[in-house]
Structures are given as C-alpha cells and as structure tokens.
C-alpha positions as a printed NumPy array, in Angstrom:
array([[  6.205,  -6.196, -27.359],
       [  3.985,  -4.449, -25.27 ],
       [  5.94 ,  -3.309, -21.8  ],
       [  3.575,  -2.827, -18.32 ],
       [  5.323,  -0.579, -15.862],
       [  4.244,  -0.754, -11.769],
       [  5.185,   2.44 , -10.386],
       [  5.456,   2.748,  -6.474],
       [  4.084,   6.414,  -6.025],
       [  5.049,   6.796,  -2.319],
       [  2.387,   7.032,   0.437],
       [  0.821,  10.153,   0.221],
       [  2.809,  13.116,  -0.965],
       [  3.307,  13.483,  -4.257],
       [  7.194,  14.487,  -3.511],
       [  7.546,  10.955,  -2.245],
       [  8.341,  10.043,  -6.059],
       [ 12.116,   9.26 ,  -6.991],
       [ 13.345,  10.92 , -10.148],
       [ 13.194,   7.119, -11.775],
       [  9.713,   6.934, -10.928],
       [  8.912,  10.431, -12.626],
       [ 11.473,   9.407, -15.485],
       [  9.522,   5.899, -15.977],
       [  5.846,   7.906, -15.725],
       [  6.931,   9.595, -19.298],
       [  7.749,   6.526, -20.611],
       [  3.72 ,   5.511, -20.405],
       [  1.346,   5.53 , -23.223],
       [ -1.758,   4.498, -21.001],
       [ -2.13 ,   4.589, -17.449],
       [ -4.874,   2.19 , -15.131],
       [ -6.667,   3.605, -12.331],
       [ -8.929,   1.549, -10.392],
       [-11.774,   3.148,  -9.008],
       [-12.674,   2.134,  -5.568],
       [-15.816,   3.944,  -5.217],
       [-16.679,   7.228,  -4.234],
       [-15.808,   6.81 ,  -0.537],
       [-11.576,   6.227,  -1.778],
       [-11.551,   8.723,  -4.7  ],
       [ -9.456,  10.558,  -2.74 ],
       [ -6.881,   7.992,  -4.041],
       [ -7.905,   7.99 ,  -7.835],
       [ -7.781,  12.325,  -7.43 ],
       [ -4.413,  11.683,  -5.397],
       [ -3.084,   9.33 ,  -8.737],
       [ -4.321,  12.603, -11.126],
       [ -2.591,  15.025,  -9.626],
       [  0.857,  13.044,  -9.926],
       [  0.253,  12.756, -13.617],
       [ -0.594,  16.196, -13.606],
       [  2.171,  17.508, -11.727],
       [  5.208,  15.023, -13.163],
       [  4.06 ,  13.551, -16.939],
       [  5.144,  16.227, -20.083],
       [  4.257,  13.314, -22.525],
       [  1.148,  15.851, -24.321],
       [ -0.498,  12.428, -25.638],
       [ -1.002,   9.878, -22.591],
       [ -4.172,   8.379, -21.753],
       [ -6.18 ,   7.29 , -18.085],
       [ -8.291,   4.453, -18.208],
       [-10.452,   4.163, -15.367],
       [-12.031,   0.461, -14.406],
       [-14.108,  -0.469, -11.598],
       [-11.685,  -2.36 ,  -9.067],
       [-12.288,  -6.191,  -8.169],
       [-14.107,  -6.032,  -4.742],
       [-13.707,  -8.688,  -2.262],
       [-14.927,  -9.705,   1.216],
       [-13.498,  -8.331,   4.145],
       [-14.407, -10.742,   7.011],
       [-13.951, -13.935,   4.951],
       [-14.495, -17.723,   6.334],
       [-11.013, -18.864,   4.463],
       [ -8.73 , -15.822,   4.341],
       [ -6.359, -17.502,   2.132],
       [ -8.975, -18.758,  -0.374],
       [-10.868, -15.436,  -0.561],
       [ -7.607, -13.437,  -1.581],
       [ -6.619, -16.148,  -4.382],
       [-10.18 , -15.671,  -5.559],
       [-10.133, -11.535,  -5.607],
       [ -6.152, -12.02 ,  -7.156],
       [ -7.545, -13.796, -10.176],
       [-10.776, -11.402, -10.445],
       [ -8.255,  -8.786, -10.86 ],
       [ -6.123, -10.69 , -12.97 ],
       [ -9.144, -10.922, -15.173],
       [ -9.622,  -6.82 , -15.028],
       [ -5.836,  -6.203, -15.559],
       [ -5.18 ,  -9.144, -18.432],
       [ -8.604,  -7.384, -20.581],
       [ -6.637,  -3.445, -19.836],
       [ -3.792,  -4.984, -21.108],
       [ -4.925,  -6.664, -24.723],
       [ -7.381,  -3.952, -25.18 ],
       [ -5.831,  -0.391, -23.768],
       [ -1.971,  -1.205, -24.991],
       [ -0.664,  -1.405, -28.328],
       [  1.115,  -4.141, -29.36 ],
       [  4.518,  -1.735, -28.838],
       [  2.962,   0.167, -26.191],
       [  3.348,   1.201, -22.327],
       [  0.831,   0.616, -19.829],
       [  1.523,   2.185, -16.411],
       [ -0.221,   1.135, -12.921],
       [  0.345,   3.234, -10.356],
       [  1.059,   1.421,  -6.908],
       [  0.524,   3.118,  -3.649],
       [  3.284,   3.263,  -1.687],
       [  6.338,   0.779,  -2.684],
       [  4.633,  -2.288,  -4.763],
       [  7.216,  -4.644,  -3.237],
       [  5.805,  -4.562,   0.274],
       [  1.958,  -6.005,   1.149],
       [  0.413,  -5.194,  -2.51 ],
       [ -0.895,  -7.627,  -4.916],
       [  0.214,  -5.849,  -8.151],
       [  3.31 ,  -7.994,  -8.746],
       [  1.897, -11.482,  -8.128],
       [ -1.407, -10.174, -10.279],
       [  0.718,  -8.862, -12.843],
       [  2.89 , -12.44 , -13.235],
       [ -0.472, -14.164, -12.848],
       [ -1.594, -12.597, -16.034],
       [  1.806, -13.112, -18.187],
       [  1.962, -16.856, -17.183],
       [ -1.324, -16.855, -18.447],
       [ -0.419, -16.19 , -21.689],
       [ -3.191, -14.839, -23.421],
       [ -1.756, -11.389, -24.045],
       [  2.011, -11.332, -24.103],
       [  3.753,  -8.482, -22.399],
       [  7.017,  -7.77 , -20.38 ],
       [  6.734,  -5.736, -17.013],
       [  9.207,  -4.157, -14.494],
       [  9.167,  -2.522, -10.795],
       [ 10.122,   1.209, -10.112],
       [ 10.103,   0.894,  -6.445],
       [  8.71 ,   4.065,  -4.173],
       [  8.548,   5.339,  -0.752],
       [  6.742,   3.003,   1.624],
       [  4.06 ,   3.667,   4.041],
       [  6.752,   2.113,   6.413],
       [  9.508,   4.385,   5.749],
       [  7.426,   7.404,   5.751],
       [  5.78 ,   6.166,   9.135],
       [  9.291,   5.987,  10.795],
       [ 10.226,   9.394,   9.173],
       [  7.469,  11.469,  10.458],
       [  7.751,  10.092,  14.362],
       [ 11.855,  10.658,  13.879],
       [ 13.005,   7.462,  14.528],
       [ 14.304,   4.41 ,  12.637],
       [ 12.307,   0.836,  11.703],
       [ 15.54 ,  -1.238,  13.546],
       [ 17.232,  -0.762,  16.391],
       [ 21.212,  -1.127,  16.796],
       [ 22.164,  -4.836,  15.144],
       [ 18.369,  -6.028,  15.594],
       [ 16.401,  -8.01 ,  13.421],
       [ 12.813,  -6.167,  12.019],
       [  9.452,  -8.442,  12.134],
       [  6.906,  -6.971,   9.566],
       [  3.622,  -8.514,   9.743],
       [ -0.02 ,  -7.783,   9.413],
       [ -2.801,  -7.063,  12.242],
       [ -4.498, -10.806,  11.366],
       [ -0.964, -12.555,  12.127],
       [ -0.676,  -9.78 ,  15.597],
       [ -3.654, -11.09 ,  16.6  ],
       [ -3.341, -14.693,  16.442],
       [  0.632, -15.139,  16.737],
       [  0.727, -12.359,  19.384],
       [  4.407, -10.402,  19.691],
       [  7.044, -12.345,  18.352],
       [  9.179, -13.346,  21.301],
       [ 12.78 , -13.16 ,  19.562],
       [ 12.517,  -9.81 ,  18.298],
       [ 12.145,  -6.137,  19.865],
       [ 10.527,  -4.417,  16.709],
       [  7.935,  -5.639,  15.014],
       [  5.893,  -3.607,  12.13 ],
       [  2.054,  -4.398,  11.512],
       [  0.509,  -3.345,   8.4  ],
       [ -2.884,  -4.321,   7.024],
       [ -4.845,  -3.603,  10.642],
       [ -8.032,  -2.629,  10.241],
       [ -8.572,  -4.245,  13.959],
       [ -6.321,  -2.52 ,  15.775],
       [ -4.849,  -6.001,  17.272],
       [ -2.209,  -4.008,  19.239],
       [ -5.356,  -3.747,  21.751],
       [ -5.108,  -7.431,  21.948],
       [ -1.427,  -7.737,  23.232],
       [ -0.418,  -7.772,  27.335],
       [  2.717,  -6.762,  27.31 ],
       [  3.217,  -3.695,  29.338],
       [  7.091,  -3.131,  27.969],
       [  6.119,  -2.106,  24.505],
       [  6.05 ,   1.159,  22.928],
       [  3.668,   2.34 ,  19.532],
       [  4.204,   4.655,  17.216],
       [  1.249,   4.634,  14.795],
       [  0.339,   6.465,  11.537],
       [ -2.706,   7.114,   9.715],
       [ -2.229,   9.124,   5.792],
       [  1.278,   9.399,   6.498],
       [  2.574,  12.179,   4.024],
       [ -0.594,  13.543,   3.068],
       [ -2.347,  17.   ,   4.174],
       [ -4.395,  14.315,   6.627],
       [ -1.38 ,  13.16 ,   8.297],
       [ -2.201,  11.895,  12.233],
       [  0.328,  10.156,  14.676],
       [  0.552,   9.167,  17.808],
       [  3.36 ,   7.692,  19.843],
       [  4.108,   6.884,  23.4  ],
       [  3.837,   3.46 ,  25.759],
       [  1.369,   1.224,  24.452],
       [ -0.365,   1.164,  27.65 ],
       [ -0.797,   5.395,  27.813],
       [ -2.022,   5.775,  23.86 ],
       [ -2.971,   2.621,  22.724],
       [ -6.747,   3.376,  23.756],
       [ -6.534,   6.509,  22.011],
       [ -5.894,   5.098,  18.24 ],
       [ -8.679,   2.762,  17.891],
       [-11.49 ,   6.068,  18.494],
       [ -9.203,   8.133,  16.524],
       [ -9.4  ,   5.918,  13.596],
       [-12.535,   5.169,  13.118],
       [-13.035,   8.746,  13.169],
       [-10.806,   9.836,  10.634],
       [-12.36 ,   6.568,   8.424],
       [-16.089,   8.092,   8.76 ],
       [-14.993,  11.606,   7.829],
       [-12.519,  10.795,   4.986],
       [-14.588,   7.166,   4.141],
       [-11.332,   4.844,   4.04 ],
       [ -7.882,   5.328,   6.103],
       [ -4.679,   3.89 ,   5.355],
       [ -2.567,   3.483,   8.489],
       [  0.355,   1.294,   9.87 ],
       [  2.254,   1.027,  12.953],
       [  5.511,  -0.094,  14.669],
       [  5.438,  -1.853,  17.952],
       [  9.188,  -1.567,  19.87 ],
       [ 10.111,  -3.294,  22.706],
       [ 11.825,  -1.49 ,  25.533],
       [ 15.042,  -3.472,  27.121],
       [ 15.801,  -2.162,  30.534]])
C-alpha cells in the first residue's frame, strides 16, 4: 500500500531536523513541494537544500504543484478555510494516485512541527476518508516556530507551574488577553493584534524567520517595543516578499 510521510522540517535552519526526520526523508520515493509563487520561493529553495543536504537515496523524485490559494480577508473565516482545505485536498489526493506507486513513499515536507497551526494532517485524513486512492500516512514531528522563538530570546514558553495559552492574532484581537493565564503565545498574526491590547503589565518577545540567516527579534515591555514590530515587519515582508513570525506575550506578577 502506498505510505505518505509529513515531515516537520523545523522553522528555518536546516539543523532543526531530528535524526528520525532525516532517517524518514530516505525512506521517500517522491517528495511534494508546493509552490507559492515567486515572492515565497525562498521556502520551496529552503525545502531543496534539506533534500540536498540530508537524502543519499540516488533515485528520489520532487514534484512541484502550484499551491491552493485562498483569500486572506475573508467574510466567513471558518467557511473560507474549509473551502481552501478541500482545494488542497483535491491537489494532494491527484499527487497521491498519480506521483506514488502503488508500494511507494510520498513525502511532504511541513514547515516547522505539522502538529501545531498547519493544515497538512486534517488535509491529509480528508483525502484517505475520501477513499479514492488508498494510502496509509504517519507524523515525524520537528522543531516548532514556537520552540525556536523561545530558544533564540533565552527563555522558556511556561513559567514555574503555569498553564500556556497558544492562540492566533484573529482570536488576540477579538478575545483580548486571556484573564486566567500569564503566558499566552499568538501565532498566525499578520495584524499585529498585540497593538490592540491595554494592558500595560505585559511583556513581548517576538520573532520573525526564527532560525534562518534572516533571523530578527525583539523583546522588552510591550509598551517600550511594541510600536517598533509592526514597521519592522512590514519591512522585512517587502524586502523578502512573505515573513513568517510569532510571538509570546508574558504577564509580569509583581
């Protein structure tokens, strides 16, 4: 039966892989990459060189498709992610029956740790309960974007026997800071709804291409260098064309 493997690639560095990831990578007989367009082939060339550098398998194979696009300011949030899921469930199902031999091993590599805020899994299951093309799959998890964030500014995602809120910017914006918790991490901002929030005991420390040669951070009280990110990012997005960041917000108890 064919086997589909979704390999978490870390978030940037190419030494962010775990020796199971590189172990599972020379397992593959065909590999997707989506393209994204010329403004994020930074992320298709940053997928090449981990081949390059990691698979010794002399007879694999990259297929590149053109990624599912979808709107980014949507009326229904909800409805317009369902509708881009099953658009790539469409893309992924048609790699799958026509790229992987009926033994074979398809690989997808996932940025950062597919567990946490990517669709891969749930479009993945949405093509095998399909059931037009019959396949197994399994996770190799990776590095997050989370875990290297915390890394680089030397600190930890939870404090001493506290709880950790993850969220994204949409919920940050609308739910505001949780109340019951000190440390709350917001992925998926592209708002930069920390500018949003009154409270004047919180601290930020932000990352944009953590673990890359791009790498920028910032850290401090939210009311001294939160005005700072939101110039600084769109900056880095015009030069590079697309920036990946995320952020955790910490409360300070006096």
């Amino acid at each position: 039966m064919r086997k589909i493997l979704i390999i978490g690639i870390g978030a940037g560095d190419p030494e962010h892989l775990t020796i199971q990831a590189i172990n599972r990578l020379n397992e593959v007989d065909v590999f997707f990459l989506l393209d994204k367009g010329d403004a994020k082939k930074d992320l298709v060339d940053a997928r090449r060189e981990i081949l390059d550098r990691y698979v010794e398998k002399p007879d694999y194979r990259v297929v590149q498709a053109v990624d599912a696009d979808r709107d980014r300011t949507p009326e229904n949030y909800v409805a317009t992610v369902a509708e881009w899921h099953q658009r790539r469930a469409d893309l992924y199902e048609r790699l799958i029956r026509d790229e992987v031999g009926e033994d074979g091993v398809g690989g997808i590599l996932a940025w950062g740790d597919p567990t946490l805020y990517d669709n891969t899994i749930a479009v993945i299951e949405q093509v095998r309960q399909r059931g037009n093309v019959a396949f197994e799959y399994a996770v190799i998890p990776g590095i997050s974007s989370v875990s290297a964030l915390v890394a680089a500014h030397r600190t930890s995602i939870n404090q001493i026997g506290k709880p950790v809120h993850i969220t994204t910017g949409r919920r940050l914006a609308a739910d505001g800071f949780p109340p019951d918790v000190d440390d709350v991490v917001v992925m998926l901002d592209s708002h930069c709804a920390f500018t949003t929030l009154e409270d004047t005991d919180l601290d930020i420390y932000w990352g944009a291409y953590v673990g890359s040669p791009d790498e920028i951070t910032v850290a401090g009280p939210l009311t001294e260098v939160g005005a700072k990110i939101p110039p600084l990012r769109a900056e880095a997005r015009e030069r590079k064309g697309w920036v990946m960041d995320t952020y955790l917000l910490r409360r300070r108890r006096s």
